[in-house]
Every structure is written in C-alpha cells, then in structure tokens.
C-alpha positions in Angstrom: -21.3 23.9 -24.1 -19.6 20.8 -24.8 -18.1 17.7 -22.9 -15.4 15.5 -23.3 -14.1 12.6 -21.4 -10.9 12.9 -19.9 -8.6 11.6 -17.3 -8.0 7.6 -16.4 -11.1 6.3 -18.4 -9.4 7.9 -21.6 -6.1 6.7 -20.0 -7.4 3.1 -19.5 -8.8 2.8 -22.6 -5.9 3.5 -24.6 -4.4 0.4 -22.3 -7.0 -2.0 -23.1 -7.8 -1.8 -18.4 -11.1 -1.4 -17.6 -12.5 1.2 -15.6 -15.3 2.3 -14.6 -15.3 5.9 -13.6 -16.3 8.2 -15.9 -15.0 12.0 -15.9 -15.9 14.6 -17.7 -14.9 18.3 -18.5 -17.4 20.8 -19.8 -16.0 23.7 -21.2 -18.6 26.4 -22.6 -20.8 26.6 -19.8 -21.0 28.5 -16.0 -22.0 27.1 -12.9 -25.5 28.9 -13.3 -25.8 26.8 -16.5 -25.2 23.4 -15.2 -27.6 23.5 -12.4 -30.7 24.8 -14.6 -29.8 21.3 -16.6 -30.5 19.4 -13.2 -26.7 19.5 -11.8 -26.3 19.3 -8.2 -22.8 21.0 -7.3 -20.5 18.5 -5.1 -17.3 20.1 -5.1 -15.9 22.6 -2.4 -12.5 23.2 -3.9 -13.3 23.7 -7.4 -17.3 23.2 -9.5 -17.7 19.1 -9.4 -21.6 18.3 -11.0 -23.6 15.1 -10.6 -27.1 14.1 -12.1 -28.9 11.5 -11.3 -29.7 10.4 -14.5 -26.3 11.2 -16.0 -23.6 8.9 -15.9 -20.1 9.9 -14.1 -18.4 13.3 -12.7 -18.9 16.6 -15.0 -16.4 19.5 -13.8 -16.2 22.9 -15.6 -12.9 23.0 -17.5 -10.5 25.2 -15.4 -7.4 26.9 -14.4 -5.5 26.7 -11.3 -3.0 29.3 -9.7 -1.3 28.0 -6.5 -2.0 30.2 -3.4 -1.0 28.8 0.0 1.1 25.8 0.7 -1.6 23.0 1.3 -2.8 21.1 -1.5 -6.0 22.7 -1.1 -4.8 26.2 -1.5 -5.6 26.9 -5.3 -7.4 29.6 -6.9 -9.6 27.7 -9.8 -10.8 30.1 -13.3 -13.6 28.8 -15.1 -14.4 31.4 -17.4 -13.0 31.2 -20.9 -11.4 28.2 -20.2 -10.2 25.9 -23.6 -10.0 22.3 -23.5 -6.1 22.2 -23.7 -5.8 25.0 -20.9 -7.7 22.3 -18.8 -5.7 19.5 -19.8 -2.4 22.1 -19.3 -2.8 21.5 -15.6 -3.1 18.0 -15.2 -0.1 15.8 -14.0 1.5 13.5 -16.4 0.1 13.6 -20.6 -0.9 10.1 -19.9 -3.9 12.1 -18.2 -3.9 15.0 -19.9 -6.0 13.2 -23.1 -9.8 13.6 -23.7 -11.5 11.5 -26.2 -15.0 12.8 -28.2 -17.2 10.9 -30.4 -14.3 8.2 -31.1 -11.7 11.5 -31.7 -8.8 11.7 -29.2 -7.2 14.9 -28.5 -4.2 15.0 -27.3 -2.6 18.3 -27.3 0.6 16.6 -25.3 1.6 13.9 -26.7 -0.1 11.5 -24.2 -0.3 8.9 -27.0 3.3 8.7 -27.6 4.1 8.5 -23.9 1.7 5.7 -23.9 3.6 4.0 -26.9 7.1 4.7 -24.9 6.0 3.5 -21.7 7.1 7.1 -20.7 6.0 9.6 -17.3 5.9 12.6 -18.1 4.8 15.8 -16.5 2.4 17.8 -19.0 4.4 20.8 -17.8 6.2 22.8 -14.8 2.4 22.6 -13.1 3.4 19.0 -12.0 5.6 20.8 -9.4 2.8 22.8 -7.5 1.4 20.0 -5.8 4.5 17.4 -4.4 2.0 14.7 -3.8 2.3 14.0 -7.7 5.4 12.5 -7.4 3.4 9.2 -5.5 1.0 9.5 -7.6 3.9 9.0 -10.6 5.0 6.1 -8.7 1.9 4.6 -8.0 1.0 4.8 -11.9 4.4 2.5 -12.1 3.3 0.4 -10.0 0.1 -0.1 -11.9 1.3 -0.3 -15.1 4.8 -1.8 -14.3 7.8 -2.0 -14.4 9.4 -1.3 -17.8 7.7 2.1 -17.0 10.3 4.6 -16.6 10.3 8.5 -15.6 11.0 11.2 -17.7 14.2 13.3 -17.3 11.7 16.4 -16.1 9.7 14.4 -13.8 13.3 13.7 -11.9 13.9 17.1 -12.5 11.2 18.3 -10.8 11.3 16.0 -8.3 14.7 17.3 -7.0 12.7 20.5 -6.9 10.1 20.2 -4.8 10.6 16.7 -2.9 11.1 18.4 0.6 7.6 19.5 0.1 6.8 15.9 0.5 7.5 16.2 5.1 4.3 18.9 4.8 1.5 16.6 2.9 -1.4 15.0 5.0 -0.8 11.5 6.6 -4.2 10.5 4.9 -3.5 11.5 1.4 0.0 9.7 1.7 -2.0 6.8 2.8 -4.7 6.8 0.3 -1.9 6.7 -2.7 0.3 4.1 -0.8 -3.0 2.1 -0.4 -3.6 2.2 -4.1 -0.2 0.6 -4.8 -0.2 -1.7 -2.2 -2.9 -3.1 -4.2 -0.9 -3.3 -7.8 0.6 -6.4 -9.3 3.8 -5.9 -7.9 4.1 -3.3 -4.6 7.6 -3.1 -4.6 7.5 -1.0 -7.9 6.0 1.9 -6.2 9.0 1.8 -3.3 11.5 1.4 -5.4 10.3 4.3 -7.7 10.4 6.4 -4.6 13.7 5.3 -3.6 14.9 6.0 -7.1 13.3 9.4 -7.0 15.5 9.8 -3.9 11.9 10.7 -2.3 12.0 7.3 -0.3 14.0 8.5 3.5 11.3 11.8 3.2 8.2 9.7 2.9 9.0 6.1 4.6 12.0 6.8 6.6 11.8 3.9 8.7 11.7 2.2 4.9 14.4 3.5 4.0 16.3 2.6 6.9 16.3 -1.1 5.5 18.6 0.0 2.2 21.2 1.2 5.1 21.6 -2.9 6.5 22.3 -5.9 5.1 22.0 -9.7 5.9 25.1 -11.8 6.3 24.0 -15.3 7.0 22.6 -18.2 4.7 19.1 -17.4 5.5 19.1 -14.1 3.7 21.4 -13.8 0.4 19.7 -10.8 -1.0 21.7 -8.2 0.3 20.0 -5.1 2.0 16.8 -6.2 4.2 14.9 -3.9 2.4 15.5 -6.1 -0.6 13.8 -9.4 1.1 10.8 -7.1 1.7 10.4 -6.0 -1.2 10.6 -9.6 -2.6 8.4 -10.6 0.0 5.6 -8.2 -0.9 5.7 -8.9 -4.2 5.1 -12.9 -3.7 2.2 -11.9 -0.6 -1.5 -11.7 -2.6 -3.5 -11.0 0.6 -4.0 -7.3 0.7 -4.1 -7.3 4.7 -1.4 -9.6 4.9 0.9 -7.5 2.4 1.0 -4.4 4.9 1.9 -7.1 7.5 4.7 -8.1 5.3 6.2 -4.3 4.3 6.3 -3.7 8.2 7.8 -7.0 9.5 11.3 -6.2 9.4 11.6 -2.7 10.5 12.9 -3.2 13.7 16.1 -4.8 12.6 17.6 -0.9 11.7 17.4 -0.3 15.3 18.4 -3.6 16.9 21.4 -3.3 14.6 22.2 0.7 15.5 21.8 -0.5 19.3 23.3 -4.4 19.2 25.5 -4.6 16.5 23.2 -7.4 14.9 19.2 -8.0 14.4 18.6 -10.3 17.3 16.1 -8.3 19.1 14.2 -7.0 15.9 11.2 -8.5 16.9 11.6 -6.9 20.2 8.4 -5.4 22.0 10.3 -2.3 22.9 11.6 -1.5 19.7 8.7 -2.2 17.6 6.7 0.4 20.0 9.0 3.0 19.0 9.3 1.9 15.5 5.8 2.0 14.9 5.2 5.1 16.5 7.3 6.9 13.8 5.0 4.5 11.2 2.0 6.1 12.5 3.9 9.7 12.2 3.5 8.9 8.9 0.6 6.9 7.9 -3.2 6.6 8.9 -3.4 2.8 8.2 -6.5 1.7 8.8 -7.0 -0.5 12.4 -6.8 -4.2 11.0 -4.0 -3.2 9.0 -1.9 -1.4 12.3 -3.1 -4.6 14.5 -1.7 -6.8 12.1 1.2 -5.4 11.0 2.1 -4.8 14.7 1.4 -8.9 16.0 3.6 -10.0 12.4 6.1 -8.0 13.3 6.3 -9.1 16.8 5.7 -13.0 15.9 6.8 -13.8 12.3 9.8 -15.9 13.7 7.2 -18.2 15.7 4.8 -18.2 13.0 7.7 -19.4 10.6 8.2 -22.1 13.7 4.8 -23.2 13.6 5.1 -23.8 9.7 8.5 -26.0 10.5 7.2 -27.6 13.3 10.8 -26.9 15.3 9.3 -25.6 18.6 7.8 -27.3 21.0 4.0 -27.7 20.9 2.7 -26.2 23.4 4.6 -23.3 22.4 2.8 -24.0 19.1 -0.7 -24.2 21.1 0.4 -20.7 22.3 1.1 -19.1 19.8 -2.1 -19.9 17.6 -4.3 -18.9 20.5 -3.3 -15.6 20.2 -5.0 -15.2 17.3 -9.2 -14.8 17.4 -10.0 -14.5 14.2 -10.1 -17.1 11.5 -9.3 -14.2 9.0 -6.8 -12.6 10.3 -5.0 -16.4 11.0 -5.1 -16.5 7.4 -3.2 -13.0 6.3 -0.7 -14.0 9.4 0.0 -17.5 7.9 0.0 -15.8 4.2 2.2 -13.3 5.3 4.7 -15.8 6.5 4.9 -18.0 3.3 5.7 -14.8 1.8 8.7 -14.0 4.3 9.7 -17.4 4.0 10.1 -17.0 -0.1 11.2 -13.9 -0.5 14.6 -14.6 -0.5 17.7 -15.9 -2.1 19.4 -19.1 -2.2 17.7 -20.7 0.5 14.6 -23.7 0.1 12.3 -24.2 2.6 11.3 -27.4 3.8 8.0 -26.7 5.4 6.3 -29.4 7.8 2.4 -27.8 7.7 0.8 -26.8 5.0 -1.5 -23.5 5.7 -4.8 -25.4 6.0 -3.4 -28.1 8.5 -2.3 -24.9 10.7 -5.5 -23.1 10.3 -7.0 -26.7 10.8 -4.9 -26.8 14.5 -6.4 -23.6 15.0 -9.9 -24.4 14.9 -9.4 -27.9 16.9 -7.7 -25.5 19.6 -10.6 -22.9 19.6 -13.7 -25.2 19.3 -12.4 -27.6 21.9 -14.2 -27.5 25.1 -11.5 -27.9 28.1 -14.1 -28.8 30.7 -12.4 -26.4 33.8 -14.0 -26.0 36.9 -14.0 -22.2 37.5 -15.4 -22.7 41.1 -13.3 -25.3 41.7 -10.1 -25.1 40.4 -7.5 -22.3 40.8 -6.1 -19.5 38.3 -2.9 -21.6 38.0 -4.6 -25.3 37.8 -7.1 -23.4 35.0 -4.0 -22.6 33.1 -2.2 -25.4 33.8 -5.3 -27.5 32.4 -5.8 -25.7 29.7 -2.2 -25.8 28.6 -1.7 -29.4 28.9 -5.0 -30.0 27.0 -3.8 -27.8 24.2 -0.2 -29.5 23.9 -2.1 -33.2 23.1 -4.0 -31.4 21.0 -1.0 -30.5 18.9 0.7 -33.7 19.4 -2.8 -35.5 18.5 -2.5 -33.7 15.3 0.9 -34.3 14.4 0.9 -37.7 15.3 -2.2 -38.3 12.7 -0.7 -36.8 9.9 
C-alpha cells in the first residue's frame, strides 16, 4: 500500500499558489483495507476515504470505462490499478502529476506543460466527460491569459462540444462560479468563445458577439466586448454576475427595434432571463441582482452624474433595502461606466456620498399621519421629503 499526492495541491505547488486541499491516491490496497485502518468511505460514485486524524481525501487509484451518457455513468476498477493508469484518466497533465517524499512523477509531461503554459489533455479520456472543456477554461482563467490550449484539446473539443446542451445546470454553475471568481473573468468567456463552445453553453452570451455599438459612448465594438471589459475592472463578486448580465437585453431590442433603446426593458429582460435560468442555477442574491442592474444600470449611472432630477434620484435609491446589495449595485456601475473605449467619465458622486444619500433617505423619519392622511398625501409627503433630502445634500457638498 502506498500513497501519493496528486491533483491541484501537486499542480499548485509547482506554481508557487497555495492550496489547501489535500488529495491523495492509494494504490496497493482494497476497500476492506482502508476501513480496518479507520477509513470511513464517502464516496458513492467511486471509493473516496476520510479519517479523522488524517489529513485530506484518500481515493483508491482507479480506472474508469464510460457507460451511460451522464457524467455519473462510469464504471470505476480498483484492482491492480498502477499509479500512471490512475493518473491516465485525469483531464489535462497539469493534473495528472503526483509528488512523493519530494519525488515528482510525472509520466505526462505535466512539468513541461507547466513550463509552456500549455493545456493539454492527458489523452482521448478528456473527451468522455464534455464538462472538461469549462473546466479547461476555467484553469485559464486562473492561471491567465498567456495560457493557451493545445491543438488536441481543440480537437477534442470539436468532438464532443454538443455534449455540452445535456450537462446539469448546477455543475455548469459551479465551474462558471469558480471563474467568475479569477483575476480576470473574461478569460474564461472568451476561451469558450474561442473553443466555439460559447452559443452552446451561454447563448444569450453569445448573442452580444452578434451586435455592436455605434455611438461615442461605446467604441469597443461588439457589446459583448464592453462586458467583458467591464467584468474584468468589477472586484465585487456579487456585483460581477450583475455586470456579465446587464446588457443582455440589447440582442433582442435590436432583433425587434432595430436599435438598443428598450434593452433595459421589463418585458424583455423577463424573457431574457428566463433562458439565463435554462441555463444556470445562480444562487438567489446573484439572480435578484443581476435582474434589478439590468433593469436600472442607466438610472444608477444617472444617480452617479447627477443628470436626473432628484426626486427621481430619491426613487431610485429607495428601491434598494439593503446597504450591501447598494454597494455591488453602485460597484457594478463604476465598472459599466469604465469598461469602455475612448470615452472619460466625469462623475458628480463619489460611491460613499451615494451610499451616504442612501442612509439619510432610509433613517429619516417622515412623520406621516397614517390615520390621518390619505394614500396619495402619504406618498406625496414622503416624496417631497425625499427630494429636499437630495437637494440638502447636493447643495452641502
């Protein structure tokens, strides 16, 4: 029996990342075995062992032999299993390396790839599950972007990417989270569109290459462009998903008007979003926000310029409960307002002075007389109180 460390932690360390889980392969040893030693078996697809006074994930080296169309259809061998065999069927040799008492084996040239910046499947097995192919991008997003794909990886991309409209909404989400979380986003995209993947996986994505601005607000050419410059320049995670969905009504408005002017229109975005959700299971902060930033990124841009009128101003922040959320909106709209070419923006507020409106607006008490006064003079009350409130605020800068 004997283990070896394989998988990201080698990967990482070879990088000079950190990382903190810690995988191992056993190969030698049965399922029988490694519960007499105290294991406690975890895995349903294949043997997974933890120990609570053992460090990490310990899995019996294995085999796999595809044998349904789901990703969880695999037969898995254990016995007589090598090392190498095990490492055979991982997905690219940058994960295929296992490292021993300060020995690295590294039957396929993992190390080299590492030196070339290169993906590269560790053989034809990279083609039996299609979800590898965002997994590939993701690792480019991670490691960036002088990264580029072997010739087989596009090979076998072209080979299997239709298999991409069958996997689970939730595992395209959980790899598309990961990314979302990298340096630079837009990597992973564009690897996808590059992988000609992009239209299968994020059609309504994809959609954005198809149009492109032709005004001096927008001089980056396709609107898929100014997201993905967007994204890249927007650090608040929440705020980032708001960002990568704000524009995706313009495809429609222009298929339907001829131009983007209703893009931000509530009957569009319902029936963009709807395909969104046909592909994704985002998470319910993320959908909430991505759905109001896509519906008021204009007015939140406004607000920022201070070019609309305040009580418009005082209505728009009051939409918004949550001091958080405020936050990724206003974050999200620096980043819109950057992400592009040629244009500067002379902003009036500064994010703190509109988070600062915010909180005079929410913690001010209007004194209405709900016995009293009618639904109308409520409103009316309220909304006059809010404008001077504005005004107030302006006027003391």
């Amino acid at each position: 029996m004997k283990k070896y460390l394989v998988g990201g932690a080698v990967r990482d360390m070879l990088l000079g990342r950190e990382n903190k889980d810690k995988d191992y392969v056993i190969v030698g040893s049965n399922v029988k075995e490694m519960i007499s030693l105290g294991f406690n078996s975890v895995g349903k697809s294949f043997p997974v062992f933890l120990h609570p006074d053992v460090e990490g994930e310990y899995a019996l080296a294995r085999t796999e032999k595809k044998s349904g169309s789901r990703h969880v259809d695999f037969e898995c061998f254990t016995e007589d299993v090598s090392l190498e065999d095990d490492l055979k069927r991982r997905d690219l040799t940058i994960n295929a390396i296992a490292y021993d008492e300060g020995e690295f084996i590294d039957p396929f040239g993992g190390q080299d790839d590492i030196e070339r910046k290169i993906l590269r499947p560790v053989s034809s097995a990279f083609k039996e599950d299609a979800l590898r192919i965002l997994r590939a991008a993701r690792f480019r997003a991670e490691l960036g972007s002088e990264w580029q794909f072997d010739a087989s990886l596009q090979e076998y991309t072209s080979e299997i990417k239709e298999e991409l409209r069958y996997i689970s909404k939730e595992r395209i989400y959980k790899e598309s989270e990961k990314a979302m979380r990298a340096a630079k986003p837009s990597i992973f995209f564009n690897s996808l569109l590059c992988l000609g993947v992009l239209d299968i996986v994020f059609p309504w994505l994809h959609d954005l290459t198809k149009i492109e601005h032709n005004n001096v607000y927008h001089q980056e050419g396709a609107v898929f462009n100014h997201v993905m410059m967007a994204l890249d320049l927007c650090k608040d995670e929440n705020a980032r998903w708001a960002v990568l969905f704000h524009d995706v009504g313009k495809y429609q408005s222009f298929l339907e008007d001829g131009n983007f002017h209703r893009h931000y229109d509530e009957k569009i975005l319902k029936s963009v979003f709807k395909d969104i959700q046909n592909t994704l299971i985002l998470r319910r902060e993320e959908l909430n926000i991505s759905k109001f930033f896509a519906l008021h990124h204009h007015g939140l841009q406004n607000v920022f310029k201070n070019s609309m009128k305040a009580s418009k101003i005082a209505a728009l922040l009051c939409k918004v409960r949550k001091k958080k959320k405020l936050e990724s909106l206003l974050e999200a709209a620096l980043a819109d307002l950057e992400g592009r070419v040629g244009l500067k923006n002379d902003l009036f507020f500064t994010k703190e002075q509109v988070v600062q409106m915010w909180l005079l607006l929410k913690n001010t008490n209007y004194g209405v007389n709900h016995e009293s006064m009618g639904v109308n003079q409520i409103r009316s009350a309220i909304t006059h109180k809010q404008t001077n409130i504005i005004k107030e605020f302006i006027q003391s800068l």
